[in-house]
C-alpha positions in Angstrom: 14.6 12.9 -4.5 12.1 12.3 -1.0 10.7 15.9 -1.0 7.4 17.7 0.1 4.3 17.6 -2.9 1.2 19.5 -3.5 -2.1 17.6 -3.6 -4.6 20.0 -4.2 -4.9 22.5 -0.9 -2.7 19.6 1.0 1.1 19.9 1.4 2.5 16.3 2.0 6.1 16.5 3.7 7.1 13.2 1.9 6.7 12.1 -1.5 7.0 8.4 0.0 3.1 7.0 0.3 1.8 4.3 1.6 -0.9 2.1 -0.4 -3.6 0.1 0.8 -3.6 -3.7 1.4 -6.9 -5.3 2.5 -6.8 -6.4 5.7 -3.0 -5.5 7.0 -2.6 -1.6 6.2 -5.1 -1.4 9.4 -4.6 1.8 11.9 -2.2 -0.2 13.8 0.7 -0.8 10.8 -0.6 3.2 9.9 1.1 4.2 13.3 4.2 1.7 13.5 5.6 2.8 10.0 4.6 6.7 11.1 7.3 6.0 14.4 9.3 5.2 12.0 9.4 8.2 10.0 10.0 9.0 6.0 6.4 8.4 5.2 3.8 10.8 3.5 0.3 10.0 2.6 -1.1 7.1 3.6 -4.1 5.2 2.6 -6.5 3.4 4.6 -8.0 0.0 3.6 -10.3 0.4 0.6 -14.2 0.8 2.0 -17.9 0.1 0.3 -19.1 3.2 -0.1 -22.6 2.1 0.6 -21.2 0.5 3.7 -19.9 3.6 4.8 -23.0 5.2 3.7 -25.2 3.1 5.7 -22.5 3.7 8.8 -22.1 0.2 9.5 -19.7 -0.9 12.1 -17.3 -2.4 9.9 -17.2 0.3 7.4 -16.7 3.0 10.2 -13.8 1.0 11.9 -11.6 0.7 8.1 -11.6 4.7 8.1 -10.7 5.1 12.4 -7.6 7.3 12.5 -6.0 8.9 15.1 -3.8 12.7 14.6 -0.7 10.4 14.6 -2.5 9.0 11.7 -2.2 12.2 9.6 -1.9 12.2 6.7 -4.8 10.3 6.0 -6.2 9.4 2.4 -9.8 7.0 2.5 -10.3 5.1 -0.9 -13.8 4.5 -1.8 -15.0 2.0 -4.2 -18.5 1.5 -5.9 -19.9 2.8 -9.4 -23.0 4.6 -8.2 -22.0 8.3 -8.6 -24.8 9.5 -6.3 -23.4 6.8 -3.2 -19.6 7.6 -4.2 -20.3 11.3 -3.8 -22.4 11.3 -0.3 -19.9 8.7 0.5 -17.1 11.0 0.1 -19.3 13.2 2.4 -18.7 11.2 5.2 -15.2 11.3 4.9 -15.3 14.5 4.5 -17.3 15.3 7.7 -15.3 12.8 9.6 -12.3 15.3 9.5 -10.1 13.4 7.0 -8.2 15.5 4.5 -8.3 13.1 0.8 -10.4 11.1 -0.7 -9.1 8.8 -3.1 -11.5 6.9 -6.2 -10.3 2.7 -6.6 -10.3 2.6 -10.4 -7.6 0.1 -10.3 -8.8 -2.8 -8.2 -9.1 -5.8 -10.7 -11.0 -8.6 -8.2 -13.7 -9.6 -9.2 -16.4 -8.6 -6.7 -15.0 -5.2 -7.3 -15.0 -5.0 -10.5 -18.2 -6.8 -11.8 -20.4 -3.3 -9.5 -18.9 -1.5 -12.2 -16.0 -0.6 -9.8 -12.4 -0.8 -9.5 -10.6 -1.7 -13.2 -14.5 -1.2 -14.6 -13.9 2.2 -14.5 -11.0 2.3 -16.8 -13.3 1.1 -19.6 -16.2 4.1 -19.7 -14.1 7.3 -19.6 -16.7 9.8 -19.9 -19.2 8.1 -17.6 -16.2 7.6 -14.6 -15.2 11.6 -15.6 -18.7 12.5 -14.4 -18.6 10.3 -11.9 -15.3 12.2 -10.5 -16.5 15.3 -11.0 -19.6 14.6 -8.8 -17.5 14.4 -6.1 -14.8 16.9 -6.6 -17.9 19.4 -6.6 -19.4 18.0 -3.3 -16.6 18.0 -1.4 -13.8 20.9 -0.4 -10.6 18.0 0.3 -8.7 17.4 -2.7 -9.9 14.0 -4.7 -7.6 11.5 -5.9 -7.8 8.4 -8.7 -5.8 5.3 -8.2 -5.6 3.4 -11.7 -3.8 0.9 -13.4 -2.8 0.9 -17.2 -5.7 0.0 -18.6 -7.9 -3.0 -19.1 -5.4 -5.0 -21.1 -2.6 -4.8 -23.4 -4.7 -3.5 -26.4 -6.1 -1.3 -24.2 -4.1 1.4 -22.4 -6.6 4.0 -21.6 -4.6 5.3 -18.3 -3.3 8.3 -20.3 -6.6 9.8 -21.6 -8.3 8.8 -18.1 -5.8 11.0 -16.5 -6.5 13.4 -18.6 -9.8 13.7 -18.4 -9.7 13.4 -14.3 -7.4 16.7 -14.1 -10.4 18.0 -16.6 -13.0 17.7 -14.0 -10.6 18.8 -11.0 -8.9 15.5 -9.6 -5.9 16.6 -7.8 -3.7 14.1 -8.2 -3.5 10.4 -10.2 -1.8 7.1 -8.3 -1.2 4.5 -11.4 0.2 1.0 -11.0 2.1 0.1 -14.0 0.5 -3.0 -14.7 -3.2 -3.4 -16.7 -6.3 -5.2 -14.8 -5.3 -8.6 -17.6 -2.2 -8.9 -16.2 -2.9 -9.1 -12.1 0.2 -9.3 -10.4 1.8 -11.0 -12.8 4.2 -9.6 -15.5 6.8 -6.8 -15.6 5.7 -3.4 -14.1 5.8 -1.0 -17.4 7.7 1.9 -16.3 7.3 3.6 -19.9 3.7 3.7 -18.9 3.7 5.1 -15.8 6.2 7.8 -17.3 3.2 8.3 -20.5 0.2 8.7 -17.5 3.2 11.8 -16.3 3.3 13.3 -20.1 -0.8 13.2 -20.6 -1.2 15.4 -17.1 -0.4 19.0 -17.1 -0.4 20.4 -13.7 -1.2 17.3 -11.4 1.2 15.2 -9.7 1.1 11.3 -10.8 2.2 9.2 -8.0 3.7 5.8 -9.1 3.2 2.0 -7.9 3.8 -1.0 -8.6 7.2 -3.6 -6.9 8.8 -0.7 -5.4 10.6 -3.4 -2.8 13.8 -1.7 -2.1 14.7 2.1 -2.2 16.7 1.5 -5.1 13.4 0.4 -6.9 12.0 4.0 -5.5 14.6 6.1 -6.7 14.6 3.7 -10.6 11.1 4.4 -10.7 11.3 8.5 -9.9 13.8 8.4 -12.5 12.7 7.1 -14.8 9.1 8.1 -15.0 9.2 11.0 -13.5 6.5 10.6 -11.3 6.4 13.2 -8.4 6.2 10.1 -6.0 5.9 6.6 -4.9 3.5 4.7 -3.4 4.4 1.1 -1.5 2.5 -1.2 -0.6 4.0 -5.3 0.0 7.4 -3.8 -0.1 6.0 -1.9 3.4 6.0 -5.2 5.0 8.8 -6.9 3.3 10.5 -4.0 4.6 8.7 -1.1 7.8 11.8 0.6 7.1 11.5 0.8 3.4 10.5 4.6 3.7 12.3 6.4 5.7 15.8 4.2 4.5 14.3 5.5 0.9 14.6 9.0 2.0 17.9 8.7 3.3 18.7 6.9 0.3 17.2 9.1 -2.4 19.0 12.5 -0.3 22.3 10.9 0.4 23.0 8.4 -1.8 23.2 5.8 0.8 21.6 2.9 2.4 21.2 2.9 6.6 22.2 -0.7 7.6 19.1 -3.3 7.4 17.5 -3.9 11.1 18.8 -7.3 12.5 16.7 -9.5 14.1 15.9 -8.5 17.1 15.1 -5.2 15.5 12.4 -6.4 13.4 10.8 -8.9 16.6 10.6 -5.3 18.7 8.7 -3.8 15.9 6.5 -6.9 15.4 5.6 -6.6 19.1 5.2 -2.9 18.9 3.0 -3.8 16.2 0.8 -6.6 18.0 0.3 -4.1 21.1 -1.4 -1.5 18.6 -3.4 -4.3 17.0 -4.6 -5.3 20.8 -4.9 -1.6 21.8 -7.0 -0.2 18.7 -9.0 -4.3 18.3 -8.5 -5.9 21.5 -6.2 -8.4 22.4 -9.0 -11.4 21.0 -9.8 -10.0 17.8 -6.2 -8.2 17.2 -4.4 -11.4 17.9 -6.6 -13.1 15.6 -5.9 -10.8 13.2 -2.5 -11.0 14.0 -2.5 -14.8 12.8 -2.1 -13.6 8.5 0.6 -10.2 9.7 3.5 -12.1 12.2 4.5 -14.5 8.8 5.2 -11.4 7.2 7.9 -10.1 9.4 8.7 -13.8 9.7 9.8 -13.5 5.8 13.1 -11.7 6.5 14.3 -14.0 9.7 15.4 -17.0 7.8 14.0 -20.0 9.0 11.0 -19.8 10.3 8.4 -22.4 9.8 8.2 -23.1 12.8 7.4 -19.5 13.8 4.7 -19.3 11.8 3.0 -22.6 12.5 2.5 -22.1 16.4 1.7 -18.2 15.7 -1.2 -19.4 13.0 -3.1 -20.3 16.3 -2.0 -17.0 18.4 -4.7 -16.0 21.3 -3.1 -13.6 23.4 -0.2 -11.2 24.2 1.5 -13.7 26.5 1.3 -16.7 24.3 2.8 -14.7 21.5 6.0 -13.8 23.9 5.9 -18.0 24.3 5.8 -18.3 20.7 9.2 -15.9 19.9 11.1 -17.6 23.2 10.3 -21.2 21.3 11.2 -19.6 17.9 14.8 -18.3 19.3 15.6 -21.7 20.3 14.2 -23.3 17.4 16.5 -20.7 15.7 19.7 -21.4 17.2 21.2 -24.3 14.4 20.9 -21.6 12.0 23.1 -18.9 13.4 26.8 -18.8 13.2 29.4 -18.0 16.4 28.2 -14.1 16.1 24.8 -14.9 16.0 23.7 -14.5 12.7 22.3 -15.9 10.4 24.4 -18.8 8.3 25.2 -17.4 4.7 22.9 -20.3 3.2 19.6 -19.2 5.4 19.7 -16.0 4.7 16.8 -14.2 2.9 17.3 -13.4 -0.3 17.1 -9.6 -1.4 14.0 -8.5 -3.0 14.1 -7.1 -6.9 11.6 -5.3 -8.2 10.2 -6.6 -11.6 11.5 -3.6 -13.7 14.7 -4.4 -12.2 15.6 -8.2 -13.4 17.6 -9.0 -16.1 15.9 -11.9 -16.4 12.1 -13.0 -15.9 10.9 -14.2 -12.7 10.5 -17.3 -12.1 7.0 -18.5 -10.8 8.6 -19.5 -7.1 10.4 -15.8 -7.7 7.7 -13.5 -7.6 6.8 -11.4 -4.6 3.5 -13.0 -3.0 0.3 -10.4 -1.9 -1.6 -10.7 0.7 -5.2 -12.2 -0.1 -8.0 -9.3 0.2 -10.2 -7.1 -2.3 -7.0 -5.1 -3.5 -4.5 -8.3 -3.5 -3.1 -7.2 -7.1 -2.2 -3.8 -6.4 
């Protein structure tokens, strides 16, 4: 059931988070999916602690937040316990109310600081490294993890542990290990043994939760005291507050139509231009549009003249094109032919079968890319 949680001192009105995506869970999307409603926590892109350290430009901009914004978890990475704590500082100071640890992150350049999944290998040495900063700051601290390294080595249960030890106030896991990336079966036995090792701290789960049937599977069955989405946000804006409906009522609010999801893509490029600038937010613009594009059918040709976008008036050229272009595909009412439509999105826990390589839900490119 979608229902308020504790996190440390912090009362969250929705169990339903949002996770962070390099590059797209920006202030902007922060704010469209908050009009929307249903959503909880969210997180803001992962940050170099250093960077933010240092205050540079870049660093500072990741963490910007507004009160509509609230709310509002930053996740730090880095493996230098003195830089993580005085980084958490700065959050701290800048009026933000979590802090979240990446220990889950399994790229590379993450990983080989002694970050991210690195941190799932040294327990005691990432325990003191938690409990530097749950001494320095007052906010509550979080620790996002997956399952461990690799198969052979599930070490998210005695992690877990040992974070509520030193005073974390809450776990995220992603049911996959750092071996597998994003490939694989999300392992919903253990998320539900990160739950069991814990014993008065909520564990938040993540991992393909696509659909609000995946959520409510996934509260279910691991009895996590939450979820937290990430690709399925932009598969889906809706995704959280139709998952609170679902997981209150039983049912599912109709899916948006078309024109539904183009309003909310423009609502979504005028906060990119507003918070970036219309040069800079339409170029960033460029990677986001193909993902709304993923649920209107057709739409190569959408996404080839929008890969080029340069201002708010081109892009309203681009979608008066795109509904022309669009027109073969629609039947007498206007919708979309039974052959073009999108097909619905599965979690992996959820298929009877194993996905297929052309099957599995693609993520966009960034430092956290697997989560």
């Amino acid at each position: 059931m979608a229902t308020s949680i504790s996190i440390g001192s912090l009362t969250v009105e929705s169990n339903l988070f949002l996770a962070p995506l390099a590059g797209f869970t920006s202030l902007p999307f922060r704010l469209v999916l908050r009009e929307l409603g249903g959503l909880g926590l969210v997180t803001a892109d992962l940050v170099n602690a250093r960077s933010l350290i240092e205050q540079r430009a870049a660093a500072l901009k990741l963490i910007e937040t507004r009160p509509a914004d609230q709310p509002l978890a930053v996740q730090l990475f880095g493996a230098v316990p003195e830089e993580m704590r005085d980084a958490a500082l700065v959050v701290e100071s800048r009026g933000i109310p979590v802090v979240d640890i990446n220990m889950g992150c399994p790229v590379r350049k993450v990983v080989r600081v002694g970050g991210g999944s690195a941190m799932m290998v040294e327990l005691e040495k990432t325990a003191r490294l938690a409990r530097g900063i749950v001494e320095a700051v007052k906010i509550p601290v979080t620790a996002k993890m997956r399952l461990g390294w690799d198969s052979q080595n599930l070490t998210a249960p005695d992690l877990a542990r040992a974070l509520e030890d030193v005073g974390v106030a809450a776990i995220i896991v992603h049911g996959r290990t750092r071996d597998q990336g994003f490939g694989g079966t999300v392992n919903l036995a253990g998320i539900r043994s990160v739950v069991q090792a814990v014993k008065r701290i909520p564990v938040i789960g993540n991992g393909d939760v696509v659909s609000p049937a995946a959520a409510r599977i996934m509260l279910n069955e691991t009895g996590c005291a939450g979820v937290t989405i990430g690709r399925g946000a932009f598969y889906d804006p809706w995704i959280f507050t139709h998952t609170r409906s679902f997981l209150q009522t039983g049912e599912l609010p109709p899916d948006p139509g078309f024109e539904a999801r183009v309003r909310l893509m423009e609502r979504h490029l005028d906060r990119m231009i507003e918070v970036f600038g219309e040069a800079a937010g339409c170029r960033q613009f460029r990677k986001i549009a193909p993902w709304y594009a993923r649920r209107f059918g057709p739409a190569i040709e959408f996404k080839r003249r929008v890969a080029t976008l340069a201002s708010r008036t081109e892009f309203q050229e681009i979608l008066a094109h795109y509904r022309e272009w669009r027109r073969p595909f629609l039947d007498d009412q206007g919708e979309l032919k039974p052959n073009y439509q999108p097909a619905a999105m599965v979690a992996s826990f959820m298929q009877t079968t194993p996905a297929s390589k052309t099957d599995r839900l693609p993520t966009p490119q960034g430092p956290v890319e697997f989560w």
